[in-house]
C-alpha positions as protocol buffer text, in pm:
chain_id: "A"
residue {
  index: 1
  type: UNK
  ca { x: 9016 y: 8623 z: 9164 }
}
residue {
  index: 2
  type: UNK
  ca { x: 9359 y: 8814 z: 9085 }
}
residue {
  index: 3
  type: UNK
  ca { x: 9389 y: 9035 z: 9347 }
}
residue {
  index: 4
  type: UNK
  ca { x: 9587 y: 9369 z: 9294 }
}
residue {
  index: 5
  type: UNK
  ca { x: 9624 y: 9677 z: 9482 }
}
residue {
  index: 6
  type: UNK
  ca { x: 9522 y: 10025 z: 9312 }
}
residue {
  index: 7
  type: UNK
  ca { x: 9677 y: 10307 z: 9478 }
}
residue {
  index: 8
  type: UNK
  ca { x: 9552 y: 10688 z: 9437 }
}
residue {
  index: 9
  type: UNK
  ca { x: 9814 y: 10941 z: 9569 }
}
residue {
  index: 10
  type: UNK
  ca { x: 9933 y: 11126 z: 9244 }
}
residue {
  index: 11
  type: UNK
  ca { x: 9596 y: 11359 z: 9172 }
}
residue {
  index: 12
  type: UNK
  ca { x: 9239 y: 11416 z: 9214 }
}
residue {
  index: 13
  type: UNK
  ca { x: 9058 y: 11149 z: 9069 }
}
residue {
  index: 14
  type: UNK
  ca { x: 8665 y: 11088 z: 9091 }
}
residue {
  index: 15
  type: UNK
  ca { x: 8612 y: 10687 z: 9130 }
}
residue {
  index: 16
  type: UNK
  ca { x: 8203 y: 10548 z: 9027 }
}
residue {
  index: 17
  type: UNK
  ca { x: 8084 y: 10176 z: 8900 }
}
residue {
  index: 18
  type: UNK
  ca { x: 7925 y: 10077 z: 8589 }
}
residue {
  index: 19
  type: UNK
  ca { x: 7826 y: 9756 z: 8517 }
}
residue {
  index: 20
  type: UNK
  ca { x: 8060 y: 9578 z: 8802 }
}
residue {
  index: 21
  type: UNK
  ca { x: 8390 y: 9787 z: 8705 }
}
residue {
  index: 22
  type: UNK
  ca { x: 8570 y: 10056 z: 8923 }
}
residue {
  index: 23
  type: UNK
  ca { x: 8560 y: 10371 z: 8667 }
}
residue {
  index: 24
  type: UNK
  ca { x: 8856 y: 10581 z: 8727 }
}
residue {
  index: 25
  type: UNK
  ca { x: 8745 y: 10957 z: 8628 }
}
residue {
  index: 26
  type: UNK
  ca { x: 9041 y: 11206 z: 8594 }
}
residue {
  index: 27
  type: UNK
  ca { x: 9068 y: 11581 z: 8468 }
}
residue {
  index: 28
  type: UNK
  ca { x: 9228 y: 11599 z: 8097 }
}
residue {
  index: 29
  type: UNK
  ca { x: 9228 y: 11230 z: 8025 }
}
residue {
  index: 30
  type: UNK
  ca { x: 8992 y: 10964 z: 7920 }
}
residue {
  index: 31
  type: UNK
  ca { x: 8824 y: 10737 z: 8165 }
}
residue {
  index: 32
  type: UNK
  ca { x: 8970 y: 10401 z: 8263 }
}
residue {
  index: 33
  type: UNK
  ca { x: 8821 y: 10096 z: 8377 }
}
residue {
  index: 34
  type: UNK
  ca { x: 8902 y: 9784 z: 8636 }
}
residue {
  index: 35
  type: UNK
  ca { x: 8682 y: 9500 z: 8714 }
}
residue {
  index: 36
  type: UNK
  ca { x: 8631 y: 9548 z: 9081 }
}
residue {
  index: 37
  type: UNK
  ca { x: 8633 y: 9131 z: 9148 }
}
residue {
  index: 38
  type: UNK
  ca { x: 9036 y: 9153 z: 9060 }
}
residue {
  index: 39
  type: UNK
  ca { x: 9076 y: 9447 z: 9270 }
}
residue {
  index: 40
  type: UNK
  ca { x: 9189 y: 9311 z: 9693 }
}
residue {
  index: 41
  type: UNK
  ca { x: 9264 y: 9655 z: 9822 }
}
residue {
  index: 42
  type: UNK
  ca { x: 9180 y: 10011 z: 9719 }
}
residue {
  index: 43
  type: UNK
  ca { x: 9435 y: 10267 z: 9892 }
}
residue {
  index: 44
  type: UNK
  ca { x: 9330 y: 10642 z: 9871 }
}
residue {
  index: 45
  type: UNK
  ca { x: 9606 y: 10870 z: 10012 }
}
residue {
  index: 46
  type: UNK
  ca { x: 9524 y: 11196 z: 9781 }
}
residue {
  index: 47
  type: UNK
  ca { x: 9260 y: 11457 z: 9950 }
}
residue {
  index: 48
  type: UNK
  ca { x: 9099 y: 11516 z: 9633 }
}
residue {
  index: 49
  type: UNK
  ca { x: 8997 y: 11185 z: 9544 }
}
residue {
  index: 50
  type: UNK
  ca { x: 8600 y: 11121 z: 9566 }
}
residue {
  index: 51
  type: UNK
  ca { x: 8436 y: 10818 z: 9501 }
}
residue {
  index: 52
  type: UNK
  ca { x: 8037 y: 10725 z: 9545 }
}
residue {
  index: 53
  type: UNK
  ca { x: 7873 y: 10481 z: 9802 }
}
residue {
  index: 54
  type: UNK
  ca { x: 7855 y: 10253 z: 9509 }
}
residue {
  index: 55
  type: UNK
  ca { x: 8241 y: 10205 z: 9516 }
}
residue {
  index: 56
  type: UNK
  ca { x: 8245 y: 10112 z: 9915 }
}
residue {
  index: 57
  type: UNK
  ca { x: 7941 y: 9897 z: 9856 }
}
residue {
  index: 58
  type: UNK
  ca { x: 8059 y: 9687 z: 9536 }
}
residue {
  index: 59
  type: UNK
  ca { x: 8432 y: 9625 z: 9695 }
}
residue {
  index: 60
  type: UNK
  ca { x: 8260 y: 9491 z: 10061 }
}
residue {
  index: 61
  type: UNK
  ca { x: 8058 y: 9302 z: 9811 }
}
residue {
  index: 62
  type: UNK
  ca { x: 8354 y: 9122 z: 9653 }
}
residue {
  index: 63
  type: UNK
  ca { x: 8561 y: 9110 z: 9933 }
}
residue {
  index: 64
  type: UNK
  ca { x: 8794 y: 9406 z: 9891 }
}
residue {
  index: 65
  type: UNK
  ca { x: 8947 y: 9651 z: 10160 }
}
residue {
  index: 66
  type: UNK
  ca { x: 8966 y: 10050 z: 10166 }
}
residue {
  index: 67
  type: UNK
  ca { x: 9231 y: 10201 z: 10297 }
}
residue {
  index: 68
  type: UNK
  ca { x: 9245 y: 10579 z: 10381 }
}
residue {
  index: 69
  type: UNK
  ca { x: 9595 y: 10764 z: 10429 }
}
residue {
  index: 70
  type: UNK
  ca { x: 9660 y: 11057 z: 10587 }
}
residue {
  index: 71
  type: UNK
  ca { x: 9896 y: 11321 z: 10533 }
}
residue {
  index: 72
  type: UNK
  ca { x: 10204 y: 11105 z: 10595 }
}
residue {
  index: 73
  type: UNK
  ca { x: 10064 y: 10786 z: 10412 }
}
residue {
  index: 74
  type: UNK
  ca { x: 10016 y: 10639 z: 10737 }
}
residue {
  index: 75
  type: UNK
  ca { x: 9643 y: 10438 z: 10737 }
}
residue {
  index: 76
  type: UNK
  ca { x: 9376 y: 10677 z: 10919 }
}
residue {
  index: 77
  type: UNK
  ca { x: 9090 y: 10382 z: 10833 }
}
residue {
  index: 78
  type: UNK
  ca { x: 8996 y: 10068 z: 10653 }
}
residue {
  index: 79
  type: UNK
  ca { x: 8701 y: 9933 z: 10575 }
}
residue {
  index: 80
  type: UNK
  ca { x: 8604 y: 9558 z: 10526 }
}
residue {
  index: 81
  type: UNK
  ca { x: 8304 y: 9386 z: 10446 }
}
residue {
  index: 82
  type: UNK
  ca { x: 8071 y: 9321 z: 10706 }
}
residue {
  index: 83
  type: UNK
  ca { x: 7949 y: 8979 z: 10593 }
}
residue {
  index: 84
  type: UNK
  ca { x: 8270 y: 8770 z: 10496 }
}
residue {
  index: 85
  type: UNK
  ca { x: 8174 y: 8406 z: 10613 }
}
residue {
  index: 86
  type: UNK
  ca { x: 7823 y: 8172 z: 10668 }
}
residue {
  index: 87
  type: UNK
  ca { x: 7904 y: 8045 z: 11024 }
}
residue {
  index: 88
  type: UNK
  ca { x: 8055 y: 8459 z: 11072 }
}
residue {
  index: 89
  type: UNK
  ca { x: 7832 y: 8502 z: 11394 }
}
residue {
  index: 90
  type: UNK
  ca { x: 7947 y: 8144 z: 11516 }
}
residue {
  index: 91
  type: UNK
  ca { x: 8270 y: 8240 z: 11498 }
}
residue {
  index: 92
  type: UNK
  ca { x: 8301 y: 8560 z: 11660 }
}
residue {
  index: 93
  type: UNK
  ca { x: 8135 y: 8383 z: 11953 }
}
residue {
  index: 94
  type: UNK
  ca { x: 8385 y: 8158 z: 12030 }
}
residue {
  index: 95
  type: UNK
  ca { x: 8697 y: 8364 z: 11925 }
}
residue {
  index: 96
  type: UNK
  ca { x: 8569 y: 8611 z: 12200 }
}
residue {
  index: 97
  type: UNK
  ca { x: 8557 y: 8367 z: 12396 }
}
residue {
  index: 98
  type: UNK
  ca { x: 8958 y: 8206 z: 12350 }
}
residue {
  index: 99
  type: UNK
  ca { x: 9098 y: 8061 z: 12663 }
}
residue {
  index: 100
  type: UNK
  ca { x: 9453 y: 8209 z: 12721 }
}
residue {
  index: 101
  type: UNK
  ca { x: 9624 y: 7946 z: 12710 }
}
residue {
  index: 102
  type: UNK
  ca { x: 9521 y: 7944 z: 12353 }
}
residue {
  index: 103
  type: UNK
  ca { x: 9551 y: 8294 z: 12271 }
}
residue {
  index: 104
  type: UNK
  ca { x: 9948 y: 8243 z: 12459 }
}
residue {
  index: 105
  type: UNK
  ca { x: 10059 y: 7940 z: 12271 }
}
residue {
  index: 106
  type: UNK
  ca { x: 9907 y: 8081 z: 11957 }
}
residue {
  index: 107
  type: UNK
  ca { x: 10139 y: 8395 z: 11954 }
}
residue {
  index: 108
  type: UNK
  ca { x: 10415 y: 8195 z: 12073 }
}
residue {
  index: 109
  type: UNK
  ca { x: 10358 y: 8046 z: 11747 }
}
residue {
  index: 110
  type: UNK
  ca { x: 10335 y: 8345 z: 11580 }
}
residue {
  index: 111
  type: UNK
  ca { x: 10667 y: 8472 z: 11739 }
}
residue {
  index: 112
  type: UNK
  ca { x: 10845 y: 8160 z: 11671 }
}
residue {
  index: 113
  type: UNK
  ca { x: 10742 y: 8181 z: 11277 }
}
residue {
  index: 114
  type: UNK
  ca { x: 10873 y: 8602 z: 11272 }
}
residue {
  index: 115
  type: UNK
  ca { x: 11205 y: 8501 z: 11441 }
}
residue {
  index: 116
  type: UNK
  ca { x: 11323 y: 8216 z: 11202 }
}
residue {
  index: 117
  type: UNK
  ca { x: 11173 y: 8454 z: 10912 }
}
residue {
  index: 118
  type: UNK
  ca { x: 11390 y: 8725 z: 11057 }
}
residue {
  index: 119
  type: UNK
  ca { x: 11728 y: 8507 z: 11080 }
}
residue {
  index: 120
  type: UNK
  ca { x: 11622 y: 8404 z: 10712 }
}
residue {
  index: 121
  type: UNK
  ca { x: 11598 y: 8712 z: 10602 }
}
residue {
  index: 122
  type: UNK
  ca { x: 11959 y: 8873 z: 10809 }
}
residue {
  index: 123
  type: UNK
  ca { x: 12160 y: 8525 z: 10644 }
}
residue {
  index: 124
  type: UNK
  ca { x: 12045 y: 8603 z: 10255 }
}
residue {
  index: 125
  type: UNK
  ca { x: 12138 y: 8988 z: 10340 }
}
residue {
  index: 126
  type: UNK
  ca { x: 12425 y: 8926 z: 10538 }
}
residue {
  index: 127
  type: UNK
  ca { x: 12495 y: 8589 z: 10539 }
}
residue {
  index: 128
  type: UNK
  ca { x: 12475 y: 8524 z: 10904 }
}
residue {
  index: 129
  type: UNK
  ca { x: 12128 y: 8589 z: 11090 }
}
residue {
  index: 130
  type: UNK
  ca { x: 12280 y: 8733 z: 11408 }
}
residue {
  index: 131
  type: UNK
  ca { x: 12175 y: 8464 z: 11643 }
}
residue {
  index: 132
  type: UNK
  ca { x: 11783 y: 8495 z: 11595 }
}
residue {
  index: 133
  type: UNK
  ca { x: 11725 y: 8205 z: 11450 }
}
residue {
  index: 134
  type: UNK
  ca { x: 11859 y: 8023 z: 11790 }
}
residue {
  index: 135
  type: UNK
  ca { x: 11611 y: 8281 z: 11936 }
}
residue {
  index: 136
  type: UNK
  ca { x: 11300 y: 8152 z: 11816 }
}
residue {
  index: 137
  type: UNK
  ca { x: 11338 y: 7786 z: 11948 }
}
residue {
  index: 138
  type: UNK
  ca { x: 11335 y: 7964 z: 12304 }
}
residue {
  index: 139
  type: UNK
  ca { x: 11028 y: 8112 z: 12280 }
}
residue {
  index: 140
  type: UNK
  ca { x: 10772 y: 8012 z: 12548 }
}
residue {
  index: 141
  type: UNK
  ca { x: 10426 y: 8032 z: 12607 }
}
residue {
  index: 142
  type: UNK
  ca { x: 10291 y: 8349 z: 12505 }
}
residue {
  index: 143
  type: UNK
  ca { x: 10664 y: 8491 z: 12547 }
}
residue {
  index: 144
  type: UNK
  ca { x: 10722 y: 8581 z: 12824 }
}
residue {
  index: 145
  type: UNK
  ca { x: 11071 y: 8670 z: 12859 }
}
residue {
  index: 146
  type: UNK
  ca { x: 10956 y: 8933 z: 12527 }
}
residue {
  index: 147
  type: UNK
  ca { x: 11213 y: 8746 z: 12299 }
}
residue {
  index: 148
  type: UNK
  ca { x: 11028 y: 8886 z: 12009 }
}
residue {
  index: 149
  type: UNK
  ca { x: 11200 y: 9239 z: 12162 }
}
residue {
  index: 150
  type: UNK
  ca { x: 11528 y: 9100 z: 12230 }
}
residue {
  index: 151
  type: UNK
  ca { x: 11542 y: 9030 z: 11906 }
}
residue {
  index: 152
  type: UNK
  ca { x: 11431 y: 9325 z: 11738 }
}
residue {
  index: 153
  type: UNK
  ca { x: 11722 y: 9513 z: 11880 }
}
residue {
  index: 154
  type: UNK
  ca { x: 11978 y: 9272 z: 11750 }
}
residue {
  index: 155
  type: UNK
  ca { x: 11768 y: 9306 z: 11357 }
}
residue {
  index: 156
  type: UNK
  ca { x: 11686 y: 9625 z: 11310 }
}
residue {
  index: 157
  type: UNK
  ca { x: 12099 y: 9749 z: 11302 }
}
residue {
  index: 158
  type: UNK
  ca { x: 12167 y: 9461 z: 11118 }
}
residue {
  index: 159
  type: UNK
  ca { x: 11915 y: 9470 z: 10850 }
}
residue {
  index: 160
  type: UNK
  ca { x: 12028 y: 9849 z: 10750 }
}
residue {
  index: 161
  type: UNK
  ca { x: 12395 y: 9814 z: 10877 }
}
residue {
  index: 162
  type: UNK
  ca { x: 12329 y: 10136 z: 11106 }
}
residue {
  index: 163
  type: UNK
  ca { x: 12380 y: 10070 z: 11473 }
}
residue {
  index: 164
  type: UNK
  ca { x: 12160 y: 10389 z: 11486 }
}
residue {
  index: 165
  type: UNK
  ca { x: 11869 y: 10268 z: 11353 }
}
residue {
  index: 166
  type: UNK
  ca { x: 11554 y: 10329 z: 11538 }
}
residue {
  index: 167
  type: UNK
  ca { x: 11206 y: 10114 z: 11406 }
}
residue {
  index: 168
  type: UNK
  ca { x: 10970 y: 10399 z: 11513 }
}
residue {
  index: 169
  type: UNK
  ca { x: 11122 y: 10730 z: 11506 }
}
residue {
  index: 170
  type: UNK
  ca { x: 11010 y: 11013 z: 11311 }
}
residue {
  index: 171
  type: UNK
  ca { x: 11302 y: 11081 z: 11126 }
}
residue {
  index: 172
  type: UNK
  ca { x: 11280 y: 11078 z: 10745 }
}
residue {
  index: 173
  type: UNK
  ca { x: 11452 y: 10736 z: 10707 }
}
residue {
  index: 174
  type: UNK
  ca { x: 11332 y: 10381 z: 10599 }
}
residue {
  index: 175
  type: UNK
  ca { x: 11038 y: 10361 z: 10876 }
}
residue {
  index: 176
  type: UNK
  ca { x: 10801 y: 10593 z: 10611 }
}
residue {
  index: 177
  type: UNK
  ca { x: 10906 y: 10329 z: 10343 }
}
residue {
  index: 178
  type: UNK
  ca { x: 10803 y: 10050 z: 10658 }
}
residue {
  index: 179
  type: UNK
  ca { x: 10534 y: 10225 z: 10723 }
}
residue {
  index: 180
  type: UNK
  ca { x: 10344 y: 10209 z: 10395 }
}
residue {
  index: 181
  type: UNK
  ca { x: 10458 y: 9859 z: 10315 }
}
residue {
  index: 182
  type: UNK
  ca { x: 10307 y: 9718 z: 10635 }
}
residue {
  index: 183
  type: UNK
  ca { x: 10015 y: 9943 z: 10573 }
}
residue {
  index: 184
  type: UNK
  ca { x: 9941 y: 9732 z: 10238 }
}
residue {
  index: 185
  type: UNK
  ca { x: 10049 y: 9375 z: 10463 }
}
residue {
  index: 186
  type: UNK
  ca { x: 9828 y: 9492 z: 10741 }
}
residue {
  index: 187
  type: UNK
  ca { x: 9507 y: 9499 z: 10474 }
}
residue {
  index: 188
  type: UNK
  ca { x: 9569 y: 9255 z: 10318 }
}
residue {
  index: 189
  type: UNK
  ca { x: 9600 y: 9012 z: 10668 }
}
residue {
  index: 190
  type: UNK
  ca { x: 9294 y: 9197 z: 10780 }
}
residue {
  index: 191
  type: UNK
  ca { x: 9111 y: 9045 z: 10424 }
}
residue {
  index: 192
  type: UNK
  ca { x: 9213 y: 8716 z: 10504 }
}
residue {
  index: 193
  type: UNK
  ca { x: 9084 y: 8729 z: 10856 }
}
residue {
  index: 194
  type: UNK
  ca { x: 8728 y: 8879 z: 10760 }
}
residue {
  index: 195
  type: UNK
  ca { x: 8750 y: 8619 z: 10468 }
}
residue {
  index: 196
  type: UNK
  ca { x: 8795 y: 8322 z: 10709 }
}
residue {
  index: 197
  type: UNK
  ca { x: 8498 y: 8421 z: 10938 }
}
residue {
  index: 198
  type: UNK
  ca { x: 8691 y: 8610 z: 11205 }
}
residue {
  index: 199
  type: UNK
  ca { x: 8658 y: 8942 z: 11342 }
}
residue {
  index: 200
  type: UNK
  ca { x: 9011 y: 9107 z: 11278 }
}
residue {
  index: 201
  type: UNK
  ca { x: 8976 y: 9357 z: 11616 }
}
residue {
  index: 202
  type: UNK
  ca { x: 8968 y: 9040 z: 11864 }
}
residue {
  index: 203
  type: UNK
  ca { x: 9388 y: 9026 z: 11864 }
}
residue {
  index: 204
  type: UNK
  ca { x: 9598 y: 8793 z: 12025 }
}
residue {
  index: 205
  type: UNK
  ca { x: 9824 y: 8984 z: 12165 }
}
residue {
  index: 206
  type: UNK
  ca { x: 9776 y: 9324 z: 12041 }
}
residue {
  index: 207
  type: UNK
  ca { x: 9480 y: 9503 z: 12213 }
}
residue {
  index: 208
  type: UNK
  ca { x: 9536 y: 9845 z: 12158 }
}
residue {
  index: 209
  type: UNK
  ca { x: 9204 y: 10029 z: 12190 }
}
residue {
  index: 210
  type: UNK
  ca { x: 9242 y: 10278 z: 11927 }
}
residue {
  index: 211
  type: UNK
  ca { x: 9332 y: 9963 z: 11692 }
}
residue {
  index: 212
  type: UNK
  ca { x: 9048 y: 9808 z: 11562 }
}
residue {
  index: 213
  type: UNK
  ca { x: 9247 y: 9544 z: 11359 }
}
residue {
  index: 214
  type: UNK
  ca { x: 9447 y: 9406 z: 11663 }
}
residue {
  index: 215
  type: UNK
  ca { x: 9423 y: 8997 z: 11518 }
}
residue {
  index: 216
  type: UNK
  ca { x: 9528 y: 9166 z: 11170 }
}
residue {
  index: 217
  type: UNK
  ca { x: 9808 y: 9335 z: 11358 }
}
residue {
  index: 218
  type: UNK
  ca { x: 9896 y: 8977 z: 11533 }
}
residue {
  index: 219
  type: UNK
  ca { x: 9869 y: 8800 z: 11233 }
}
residue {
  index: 220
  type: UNK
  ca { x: 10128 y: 8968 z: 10995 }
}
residue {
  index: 221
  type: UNK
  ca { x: 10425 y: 8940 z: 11219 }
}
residue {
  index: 222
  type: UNK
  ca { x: 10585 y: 8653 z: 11082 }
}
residue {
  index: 223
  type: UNK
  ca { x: 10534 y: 8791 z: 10721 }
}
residue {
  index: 224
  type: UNK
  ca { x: 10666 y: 9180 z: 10831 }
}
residue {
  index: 225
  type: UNK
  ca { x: 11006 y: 9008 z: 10707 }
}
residue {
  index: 226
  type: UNK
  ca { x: 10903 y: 9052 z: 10375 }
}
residue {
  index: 227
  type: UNK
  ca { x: 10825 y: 9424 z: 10372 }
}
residue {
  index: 228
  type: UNK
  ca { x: 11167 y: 9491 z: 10522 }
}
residue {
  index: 229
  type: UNK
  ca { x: 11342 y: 9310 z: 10229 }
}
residue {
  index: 230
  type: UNK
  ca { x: 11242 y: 9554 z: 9987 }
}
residue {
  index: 231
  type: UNK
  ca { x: 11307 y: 9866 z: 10214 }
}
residue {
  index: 232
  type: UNK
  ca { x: 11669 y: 9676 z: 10302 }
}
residue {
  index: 233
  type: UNK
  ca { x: 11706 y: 9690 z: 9839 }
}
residue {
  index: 234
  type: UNK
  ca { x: 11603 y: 10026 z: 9805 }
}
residue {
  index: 235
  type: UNK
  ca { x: 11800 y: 10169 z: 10093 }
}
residue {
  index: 236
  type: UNK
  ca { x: 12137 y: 10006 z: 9938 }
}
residue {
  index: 237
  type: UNK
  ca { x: 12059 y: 10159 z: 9615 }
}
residue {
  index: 238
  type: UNK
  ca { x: 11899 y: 10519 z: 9715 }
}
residue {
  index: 239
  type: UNK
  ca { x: 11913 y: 10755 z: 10025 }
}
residue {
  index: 240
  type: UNK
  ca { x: 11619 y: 10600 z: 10296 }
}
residue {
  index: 241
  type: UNK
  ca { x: 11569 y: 10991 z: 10392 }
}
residue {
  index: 242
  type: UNK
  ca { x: 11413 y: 11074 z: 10047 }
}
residue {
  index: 243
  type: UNK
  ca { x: 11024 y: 11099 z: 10092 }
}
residue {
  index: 244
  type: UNK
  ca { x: 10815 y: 10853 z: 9942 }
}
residue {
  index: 245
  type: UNK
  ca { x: 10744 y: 10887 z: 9568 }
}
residue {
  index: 246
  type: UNK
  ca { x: 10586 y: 10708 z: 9292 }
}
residue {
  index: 247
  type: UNK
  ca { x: 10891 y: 10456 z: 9224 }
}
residue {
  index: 248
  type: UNK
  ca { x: 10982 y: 10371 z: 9595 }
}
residue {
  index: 249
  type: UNK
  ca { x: 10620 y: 10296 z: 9633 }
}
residue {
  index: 250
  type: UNK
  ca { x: 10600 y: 10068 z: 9306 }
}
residue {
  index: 251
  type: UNK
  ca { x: 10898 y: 9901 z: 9412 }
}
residue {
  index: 252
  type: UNK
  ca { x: 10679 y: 9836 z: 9805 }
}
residue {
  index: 253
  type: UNK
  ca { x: 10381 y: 9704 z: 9610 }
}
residue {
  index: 254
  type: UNK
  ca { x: 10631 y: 9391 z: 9475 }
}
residue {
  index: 255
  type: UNK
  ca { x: 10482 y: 9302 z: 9808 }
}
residue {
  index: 256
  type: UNK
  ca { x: 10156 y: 9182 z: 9649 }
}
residue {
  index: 257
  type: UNK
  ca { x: 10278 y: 9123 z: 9308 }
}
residue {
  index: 258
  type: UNK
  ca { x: 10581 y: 8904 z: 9388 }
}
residue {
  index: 259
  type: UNK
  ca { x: 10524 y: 8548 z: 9408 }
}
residue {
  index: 260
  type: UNK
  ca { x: 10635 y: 8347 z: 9742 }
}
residue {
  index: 261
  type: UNK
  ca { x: 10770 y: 7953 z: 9741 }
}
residue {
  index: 262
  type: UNK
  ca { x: 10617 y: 7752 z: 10046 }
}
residue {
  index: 263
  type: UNK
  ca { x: 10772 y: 7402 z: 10049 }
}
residue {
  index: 264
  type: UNK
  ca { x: 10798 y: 7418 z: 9656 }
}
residue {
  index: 265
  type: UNK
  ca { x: 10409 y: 7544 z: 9616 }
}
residue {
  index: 266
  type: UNK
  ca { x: 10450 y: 7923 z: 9463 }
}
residue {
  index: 267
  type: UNK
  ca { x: 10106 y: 8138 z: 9539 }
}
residue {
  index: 268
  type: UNK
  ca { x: 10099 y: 8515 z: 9613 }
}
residue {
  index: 269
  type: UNK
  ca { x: 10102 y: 8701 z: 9906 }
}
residue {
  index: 270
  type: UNK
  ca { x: 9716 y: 8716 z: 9922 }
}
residue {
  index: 271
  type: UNK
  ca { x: 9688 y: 8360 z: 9891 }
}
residue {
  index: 272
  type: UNK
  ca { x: 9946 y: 8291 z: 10166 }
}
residue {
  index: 273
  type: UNK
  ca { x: 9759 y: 8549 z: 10436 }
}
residue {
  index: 274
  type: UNK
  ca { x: 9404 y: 8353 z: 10360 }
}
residue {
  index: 275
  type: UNK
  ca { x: 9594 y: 8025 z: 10418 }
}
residue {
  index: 276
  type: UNK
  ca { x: 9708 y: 8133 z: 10753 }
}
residue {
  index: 277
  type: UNK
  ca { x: 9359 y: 8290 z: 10845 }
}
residue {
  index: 278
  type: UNK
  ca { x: 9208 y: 7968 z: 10776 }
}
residue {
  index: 279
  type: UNK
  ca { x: 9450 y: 7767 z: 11035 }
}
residue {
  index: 280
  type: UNK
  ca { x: 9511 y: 8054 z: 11268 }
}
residue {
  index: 281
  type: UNK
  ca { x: 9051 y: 7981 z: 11258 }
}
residue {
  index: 282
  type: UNK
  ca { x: 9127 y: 7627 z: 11297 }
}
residue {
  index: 283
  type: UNK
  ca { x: 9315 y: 7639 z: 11596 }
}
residue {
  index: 284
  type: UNK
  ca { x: 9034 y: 7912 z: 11745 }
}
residue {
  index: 285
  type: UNK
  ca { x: 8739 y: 7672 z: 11643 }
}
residue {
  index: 286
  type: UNK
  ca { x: 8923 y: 7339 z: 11826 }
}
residue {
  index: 287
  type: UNK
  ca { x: 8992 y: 7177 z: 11485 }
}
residue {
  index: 288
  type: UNK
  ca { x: 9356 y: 7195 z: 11506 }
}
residue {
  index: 289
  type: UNK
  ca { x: 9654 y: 7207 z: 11826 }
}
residue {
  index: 290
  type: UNK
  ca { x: 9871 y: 7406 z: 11574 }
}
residue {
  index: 291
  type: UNK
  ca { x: 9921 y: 7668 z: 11380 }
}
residue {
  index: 292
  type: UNK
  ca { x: 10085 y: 7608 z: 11067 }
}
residue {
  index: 293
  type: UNK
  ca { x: 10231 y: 7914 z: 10903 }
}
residue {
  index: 294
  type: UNK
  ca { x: 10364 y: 7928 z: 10530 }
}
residue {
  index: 295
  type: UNK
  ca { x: 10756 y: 7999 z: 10539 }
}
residue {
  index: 296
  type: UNK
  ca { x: 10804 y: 8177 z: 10212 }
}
């Protein structure tokens, strides 16, 4: 499968299948057509876009993900297929059923993996990673001292050079550019969960109730690095306040088209995320003490 991402934010657009390929409908111009098996995530953030149940049913079908914006680009819902796995029920049962000390040293793993891709990331940019990398070898059990925040406020000023950076305010700055690329990381993580047999609202750590994709939101910590490389390249070459348009976004979606080096193995981002859902299911299932997790 070559998976790709097809965003629809520019116009109205009217989406139908014939004969297993997404037709794309538009005002004006002639019809164009995808095969729906390349296609890994479908993003609609235009309010004129329609599409028929035969669009929702053939990507749950092959595996694809839906994502709905709203206004602000920020995902409203997502849809995944319902029937991912064979042993899907088996699963589920004993993922609900995690221990914590499982569920803790799991996302100390996970925290340990986003801290060392964090200094990584700070060294190439800046070359020094501001002490994070030290960081991560003192993460314990389910962090508890909450080094993952500790070192969030030592990143985010140093990844933009602005000691008055804030991840999460509503300014018009680089957290719209964050928040559509970890929209796209976010669905494609939640793919690789439902593709492994796992139900992607069971998190870890996050258990928000209004989130229905906590283990989705657990799971792409360690690769949230890669998202805020390209909003660190386009904010040193353009002004972070300007709203999102169709070439900042292109320049996000490297996110799926780039291709990431794991221990000299190259494979793209889509391949990486099912990797880790299938060990993150290992360690649920017994089958494995660790979690391995690709450094690219």
């Amino acid at each position: 499968m070559t998976d790709r991402v097809l965003e629809f934010a520019e116009g109205p657009a009217l989406l139908n299948v014939k004969d297993r390929q997404l037709v794309i409908r538009r005002e004006g111009v002639m019809d164009i057509s995808t095969p729906l098996d390349e296609l890994g995530v479908l993003v609609i953030a235009h309010p004129r876009v329609q599409m028929t149940q035969s669009v929702l049913a053939e990507m749950a079908n092959t595996g694809g993900t839906v994502v709905v914006c709203d206004s602000k680009y920020l995902p409203a819902a997502m849809m995944l297929p319902l029937q991912a796995h064979f042993v899907q029920t088996e699963r589920y049962a004993i993922q609900a059923q995690l221990g914590q000390p499982v569920r803790k040293r799991l996302w100390q793993q996970i925290v340990q993996a986003k801290l060392r891709a964090q200094g990584r990331l700070l060294k190439e940019l800046n070359g020094a990673d501001g002490g994070i990398s030290a960081m991560a070898t003192r993460v314990k059990s389910g962090d508890p001292e909450n080094l993952e925040a500790q070192a969030a406020r030592r990143y985010w000023p140093l990844i933009f050079g602005d000691a008055k950076f804030r991840r999460g305010s509503e300014g018009p700055d680089q957290n719209n550019h964050l928040n559509y690329g970890y929209m796209v990381l976010r669905a494609v993580c939640a793919r690789a969960i439902c593709a492994a047999g796992l139900h992607p609202s069971m998190g870890l750590r996050h258990h928000n109730r209004y989130d229905v994709f906590c283990l989705a939101s657990d799971m792409m910590e360690p690769f949230r690095p890669l998202v805020d490389r390209l909003v660190a390249e386009w904010a040193r070459e353009h002004d972070p306040a300007t709203p999102l348009d169709r070439e900042s976004k292109a320049h996000l979606l490297r996110l799926v088209t780039d291709r990431y080096v794991h221990e000299k193995e190259e494979r793209s981002l889509f391949d990486w995320a099912a990797i880790a859902a299938q060990n993150l299911c290992r360690v649920m299932m017994g089958d494995a003490k660790k979690l391995e997790l690709p450094e690219i």
